[in-house]
Every structure is written in structure tokens, then in C-alpha cells.
C-alpha positions in Angstrom: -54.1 -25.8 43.9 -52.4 -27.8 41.3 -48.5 -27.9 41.9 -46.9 -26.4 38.5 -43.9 -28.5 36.8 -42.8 -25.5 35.2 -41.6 -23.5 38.6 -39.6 -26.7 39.9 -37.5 -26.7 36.6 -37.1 -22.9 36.6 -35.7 -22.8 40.5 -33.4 -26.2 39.6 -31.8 -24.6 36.0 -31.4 -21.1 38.1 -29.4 -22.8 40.9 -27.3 -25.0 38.2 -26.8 -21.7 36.2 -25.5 -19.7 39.6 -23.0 -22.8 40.4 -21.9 -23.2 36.7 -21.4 -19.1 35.7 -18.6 -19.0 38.5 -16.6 -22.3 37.4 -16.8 -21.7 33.6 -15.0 -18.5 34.6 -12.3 -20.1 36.7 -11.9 -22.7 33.6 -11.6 -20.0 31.2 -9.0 -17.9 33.3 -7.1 -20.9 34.2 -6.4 -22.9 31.3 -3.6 -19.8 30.0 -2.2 -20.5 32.7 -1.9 -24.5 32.6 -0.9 -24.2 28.8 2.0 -21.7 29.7 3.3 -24.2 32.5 3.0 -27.3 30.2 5.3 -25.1 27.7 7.8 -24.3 30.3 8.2 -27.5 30.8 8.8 -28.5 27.7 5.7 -30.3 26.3 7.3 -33.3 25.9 6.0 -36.9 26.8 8.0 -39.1 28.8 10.3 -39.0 32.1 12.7 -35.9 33.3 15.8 -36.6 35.1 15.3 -34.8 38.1 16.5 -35.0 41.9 12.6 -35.9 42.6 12.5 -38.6 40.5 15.8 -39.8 41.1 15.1 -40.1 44.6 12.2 -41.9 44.2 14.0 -44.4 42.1 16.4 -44.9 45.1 13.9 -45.7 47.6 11.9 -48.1 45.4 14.8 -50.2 44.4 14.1 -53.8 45.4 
């Protein structure tokens, strides 16, 4: 018996499909959520005065 192409393809685009379905959900559900925390924060480009960053300027002085 001749091994079909056809059946190979089918299995390999089904188990692509069943790992894709899931993370295109999480994508959809998350990226709300990423836009509201990038507008809490105030969209703006460039660096925040904070006690984070201030710290880490004090430990890489040279």
C-alpha cells in the first residue's frame, strides 16, 4: 500500500490548529489588558523618575 501525502498534512495542520486556537485566544484577551497598562502609565516615550530607576543609577555610577 502506497503511503498517502494527503493524511500527513491533514494530522500536521490539525495539531498546528489545536496549539494555535488556544494562543490566538490568550492574544486576543490579553492585549486590552496591555493597552490599558501602557495608558496608565502614561504612553509616553522616554525615562520616569522613579526610586527604581534612581537606584539603579546609584549603583552604576563609575
Amino acid at each position: 500500500m502506497a503511503k498517502d501525502d494527503k493524511g500527513a498534512s491533514r494530522r500536521d495542520f490539525l495539531k498546528l490548529a489545536s496549539v494555535s486556537a488556544p494562543a490566538a485566544a490568550v492574544a486576543v484577551v490579553a492585549a486590552p489588558q496591555a493597552a490599558e497598562a501602557a495608558s496608565e502609565q502614561g504612553g509616553g516615550d522616554g525615562l520616569r523618575d522613579t526610586p527604581h530607576t534612581r537606584a539603579y543609577f546609584e549603583t552604576a555610577r563609575f
